[in-house]
N, C-alpha and C positions, 0 to 999 in steps of 0.2 A: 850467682849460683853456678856452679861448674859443675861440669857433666863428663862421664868418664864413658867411650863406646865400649859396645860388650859385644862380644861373637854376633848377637841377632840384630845386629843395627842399629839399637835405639840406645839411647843414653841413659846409664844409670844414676838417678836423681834420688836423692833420699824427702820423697815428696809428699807432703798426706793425701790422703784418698781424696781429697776436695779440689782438687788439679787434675783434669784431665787433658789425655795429650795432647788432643785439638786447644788446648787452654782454657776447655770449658769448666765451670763450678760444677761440683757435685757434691752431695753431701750424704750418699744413701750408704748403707754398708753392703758389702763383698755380697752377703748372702741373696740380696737380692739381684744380683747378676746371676748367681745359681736359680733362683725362681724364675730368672727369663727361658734360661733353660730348659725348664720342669715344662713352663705354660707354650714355650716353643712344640717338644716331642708329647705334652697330653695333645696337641690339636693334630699331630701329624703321628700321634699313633694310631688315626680312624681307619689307616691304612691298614693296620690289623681283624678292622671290623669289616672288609669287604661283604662279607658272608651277609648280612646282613639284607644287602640289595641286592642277593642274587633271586630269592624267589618272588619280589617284587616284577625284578626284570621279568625273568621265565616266564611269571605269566601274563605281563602284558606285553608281551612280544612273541613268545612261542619258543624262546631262545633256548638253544644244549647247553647244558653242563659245561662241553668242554667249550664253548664258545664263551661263557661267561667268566669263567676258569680263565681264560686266554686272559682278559682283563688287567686281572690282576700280576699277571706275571709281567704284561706290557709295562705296569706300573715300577716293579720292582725293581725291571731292567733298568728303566730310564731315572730309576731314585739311586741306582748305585752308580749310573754312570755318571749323571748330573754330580753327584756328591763333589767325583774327583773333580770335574770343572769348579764346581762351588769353591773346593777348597784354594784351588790354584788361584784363583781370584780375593778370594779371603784373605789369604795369606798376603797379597799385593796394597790390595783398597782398605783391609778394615772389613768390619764383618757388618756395619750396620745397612750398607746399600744391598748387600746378600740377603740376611733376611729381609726385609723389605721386598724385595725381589719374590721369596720364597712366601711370602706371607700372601702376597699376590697373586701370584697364580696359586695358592691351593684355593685360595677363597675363590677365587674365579673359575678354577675347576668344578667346586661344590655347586656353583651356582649355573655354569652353562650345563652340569650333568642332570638339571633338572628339566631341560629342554629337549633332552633327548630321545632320539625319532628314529635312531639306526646305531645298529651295532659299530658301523664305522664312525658315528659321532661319539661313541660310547670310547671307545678305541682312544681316540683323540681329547677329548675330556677331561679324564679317570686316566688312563693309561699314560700320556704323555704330558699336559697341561699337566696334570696333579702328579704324576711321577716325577717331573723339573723341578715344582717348589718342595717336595719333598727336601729334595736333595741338597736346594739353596738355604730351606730353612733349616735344615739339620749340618748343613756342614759349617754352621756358623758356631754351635753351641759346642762344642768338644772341646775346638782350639780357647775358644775364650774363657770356660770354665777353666782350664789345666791350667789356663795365665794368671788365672786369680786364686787356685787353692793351689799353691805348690807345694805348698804343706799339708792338704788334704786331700792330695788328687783322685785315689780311687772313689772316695766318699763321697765326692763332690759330684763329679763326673755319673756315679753308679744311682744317687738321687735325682741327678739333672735328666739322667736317661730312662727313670722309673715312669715319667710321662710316659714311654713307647706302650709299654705294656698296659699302664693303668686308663689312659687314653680311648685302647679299644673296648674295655670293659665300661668304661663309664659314659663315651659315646653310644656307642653299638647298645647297651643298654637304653638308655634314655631312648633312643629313636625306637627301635624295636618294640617298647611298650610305650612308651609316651607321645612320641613323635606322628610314627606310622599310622596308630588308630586313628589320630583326631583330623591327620591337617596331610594323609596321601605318604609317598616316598619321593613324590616330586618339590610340594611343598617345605618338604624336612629337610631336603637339600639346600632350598635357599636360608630357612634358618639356621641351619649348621653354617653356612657360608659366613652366614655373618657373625655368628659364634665364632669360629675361626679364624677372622679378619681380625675382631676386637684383641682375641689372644693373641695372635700372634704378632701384631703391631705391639701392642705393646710390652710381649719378647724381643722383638726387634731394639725396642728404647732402651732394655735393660743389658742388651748383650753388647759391651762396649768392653775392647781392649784392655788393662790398667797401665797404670802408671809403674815405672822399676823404680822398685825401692827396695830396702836391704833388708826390713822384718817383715816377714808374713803375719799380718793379724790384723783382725776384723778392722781396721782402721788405717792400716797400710799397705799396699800391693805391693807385691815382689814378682819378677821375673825369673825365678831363683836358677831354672836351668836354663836361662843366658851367663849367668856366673859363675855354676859348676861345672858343666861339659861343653862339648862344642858342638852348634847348632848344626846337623844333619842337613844338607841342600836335597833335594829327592833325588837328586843324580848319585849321590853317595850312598845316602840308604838301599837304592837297588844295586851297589856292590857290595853289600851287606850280608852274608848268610842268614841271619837272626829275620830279616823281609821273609825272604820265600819260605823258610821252615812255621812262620808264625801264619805268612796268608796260607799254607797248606795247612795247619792245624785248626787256623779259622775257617777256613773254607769246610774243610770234611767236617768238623764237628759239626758246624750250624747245616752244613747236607745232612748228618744223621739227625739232627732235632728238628728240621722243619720235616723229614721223613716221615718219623713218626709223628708228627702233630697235626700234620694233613692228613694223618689215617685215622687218629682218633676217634671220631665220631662215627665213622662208617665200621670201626673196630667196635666202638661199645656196641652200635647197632648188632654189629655180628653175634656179639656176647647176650643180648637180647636183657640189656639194660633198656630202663624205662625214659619216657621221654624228661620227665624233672629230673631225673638224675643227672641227664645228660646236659640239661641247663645247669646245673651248677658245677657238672666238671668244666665244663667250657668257661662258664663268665667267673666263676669264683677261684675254683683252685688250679686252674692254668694264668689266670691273671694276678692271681697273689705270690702262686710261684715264679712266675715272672718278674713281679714288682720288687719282691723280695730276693731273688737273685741279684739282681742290677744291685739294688743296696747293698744286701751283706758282702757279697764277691769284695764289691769296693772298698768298703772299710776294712772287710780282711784282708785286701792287697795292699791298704798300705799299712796293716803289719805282719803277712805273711812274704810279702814280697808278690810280684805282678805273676810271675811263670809258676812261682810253688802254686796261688792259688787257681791258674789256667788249671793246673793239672790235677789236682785237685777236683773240680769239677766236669772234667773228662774222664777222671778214673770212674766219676758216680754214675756221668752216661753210658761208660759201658757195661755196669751190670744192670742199671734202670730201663735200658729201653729194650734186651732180651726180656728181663722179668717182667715184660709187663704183659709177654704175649703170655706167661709162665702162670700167670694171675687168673686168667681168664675173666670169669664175672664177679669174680669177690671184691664186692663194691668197695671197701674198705681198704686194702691193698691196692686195689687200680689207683682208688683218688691219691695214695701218698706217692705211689709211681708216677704219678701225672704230675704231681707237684714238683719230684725231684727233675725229671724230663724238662719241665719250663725253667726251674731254678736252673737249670745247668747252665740252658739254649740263652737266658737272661745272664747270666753270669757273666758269659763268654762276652758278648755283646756288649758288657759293662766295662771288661777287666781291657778287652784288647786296647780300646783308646785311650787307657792309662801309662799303658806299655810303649805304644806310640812318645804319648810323650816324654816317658822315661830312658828310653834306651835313644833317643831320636833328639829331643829338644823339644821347646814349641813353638820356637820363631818359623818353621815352614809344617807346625803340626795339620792345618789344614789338606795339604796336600799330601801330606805323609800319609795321613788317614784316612784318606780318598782313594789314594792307591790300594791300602790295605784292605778298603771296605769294598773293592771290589770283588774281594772271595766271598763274601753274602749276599753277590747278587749274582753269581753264579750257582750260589748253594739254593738263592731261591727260586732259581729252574731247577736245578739237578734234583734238589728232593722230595716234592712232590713227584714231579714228574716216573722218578726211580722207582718212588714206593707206589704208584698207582701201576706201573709197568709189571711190577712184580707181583703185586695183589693179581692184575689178571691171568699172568702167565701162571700161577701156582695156586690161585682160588681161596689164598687164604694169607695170614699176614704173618704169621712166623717168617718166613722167608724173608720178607720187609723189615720187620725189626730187630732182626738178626742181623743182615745187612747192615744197619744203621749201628748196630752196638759194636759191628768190624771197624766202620767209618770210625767209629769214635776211638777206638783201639788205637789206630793211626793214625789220630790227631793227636792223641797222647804222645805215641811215642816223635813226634815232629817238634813237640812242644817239650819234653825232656830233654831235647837234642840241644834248642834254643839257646844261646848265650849273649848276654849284652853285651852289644857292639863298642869296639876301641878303634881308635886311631893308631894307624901303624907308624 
């Protein structure tokens, strides 16, 4: 058999799917490397449901707001940092020792968080243990998916990443009513752990490189952008314009959407919605708008193109997240502003690691999108934190979500600017 090198090192084989590159047999189709995917970000969307354990904590500890608050930012830091190592190493080893890696410490976060006896083990736990596998188990599934749907990247990728969203809703649910009553919040931790473990182990099995072969279709893998463009090294990407105008539009947009979506609740409160109400903006139409961004965005980018559909859904962030302060208590407007506000925040989240691998390649997508995805963990200090600054200094939230519909003005115009990168 002869083998022809391609830009991204590996030899293009015209090989069935039942050859894998270590030489091992397989015989599963594509799509279930996409569900490695799915069951990878539902276990590590929990991170979404932090909210869940904060009044547990508070009252048996005595703990502030903002201390428990801190937590999770800890987490967020250490999930985007961790990523860009994930991916640097993804990209080198293979992604199957990564998850594995990431499958491990979150389960082992869930489970030493159930031990805990001090805010500094809490710190340590939740924050840094569980922010590392975060980042090992997510930054495996991006690059692999984009290997295996090159002909479906947005769709693939915008369902593989619908776990983040649905994840917290179907977690944070279950414990909340199921969990917490019967068996503690300490309890619920070790069975989530090992909830956790099972899925994400075996995400790990399914999230395996493919083979280069020449047609895309459920029975043969293709590499296809090792064939068409040339693979992007990250030293070349950050001489790239299309980098910093895309991490500034990712950056500020997801600052204006977790802005407002941290203020949510304390904004219905204001508006003096009722407490079911507020259960179902939260788990229902912030999670399906969510879940549903990730998807549609995706299959509309790969027939809108990646940048029409970014902007697209930053043009709707900036009248959605003014209008919402605009709404007031008109429960029926609020809820479809809420849904577009999470559509957007999901969208963005969806489309940019499509782009990645489109304008970039996916022989170094790992670290490509590690790079990139450190403007969401900037954003997720910046926006909370902005919009809680401002709620205090002006006592009210127009200010904040004004603010955030500017943020989103100028991620638009960052991402109009955007142009896929050539070689000169």
């Amino acid at each position: 058999m002869t083998a022809t090198p391609t830009p991204s090192g590996i030899s293009v084989r015209s090989i069935p799917l039942s050859v894998g590159l270590s030489g091992e047999v397989t015989s599963i189709n594509r799509w279930w490397r996409m569900l490695g995917g799915l069951l990878m970000t539902q276990a590590l969307g929990t991170l979404y449901a932090w909210s869940i354990f904060v009044t547990p904590l508070e009252n048996e500890f005595g703990w502030k707001r903002g201390q428990t608050s801190s937590v999770f930012t800890l987490a967020v830091v250490m999930f985007a940092a961790s990523l860009l190592l994930a991916g640097k190493l993804q990209d080198r080893f293979g992604p199957f020792w990564i998850s594995v890696t990431g499958s491990f410490l979150v389960s082992l976060s869930f489970l030493l968080f159930a031990y805990t006896s001090s805010l500094y083990s809490l710190f340590f736990f939740y924050g840094v243990l569980g922010g590392i596998g975060l980042g090992f188990g997510f930054g495996t599934v991006v690059p692999v998916v984009a290997k295996w749907f090159p002909d479906k990247t947005g769709l693939a990728i915008g369902l593989a990443l619908a776990g983040f969203g649905s994840g917290s809703a179907i977690f944070g649910s279950f414990a909340n009513l199921v969990l917490f009553p019967r068996f503690g919040w300490r309890s619920s931790c070790m069975i989530l752990s090992g909830i956790f473990l099972v899925m994400t182990m075996t995400a790990a099995f399914l999230l395996k490189n493919p083979v280069v072969g020449p047609h895309p279709t459920d029975n043969i893998s293709v590499l296809s952008t090792a064939l068409t463009h040339h693979q992007f090294t990250p030293g070349e990407v950050l001489r790239t314009p299309a980098f910093y105008l895309l991490w500034l539009g990712f950056g500020l947009g997801s600052t204006a959407g977790l802005m407002v979506i941290s203020q949510l609740i304390p904004f219905a409160n204001s508006q003096g919605i009722a407490n079911a109400a507020l259960a179902t903006l939260g788990l229902v139409v912030g999670a399906f708008g969510n879940v549903s961004g990730r998807v549609l965005s995706g299959w509309l980018s790969d027939i809108m193109g990646r940048l029409n559909t970014l902007r697209v859904v930053l043009a709707m962030s900036c009248f959605a997240m003014p209008a919402l302060y605009w709404v007031g208590d008109h429960l029926t407007a609020l809820y479809v502003l809420i849904y577009f506000v999470y559509f957007s925040y999901g969208a963005q989240a969806s489309v940019i690691p499509s782009t990645v691998s489109d304008f970039w390649g996916t022989r170094y997508a790992g670290t490509n999108y590690g790079s990139l995805f450190t403007a969401w963990g900037f954003a997720g200090i910046l926006g909370p934190t902005i919009g809680g600054v401002l709620f205090d200094k002006y006592k009210n939230y127009g200010v904040a979500f004004y603010t955030a519909g500017a943020l989103a003005v100028v991620a638009l115009i960052c991402v109009l600017a955007a142009r896929r990168p050539s070689l000169q």
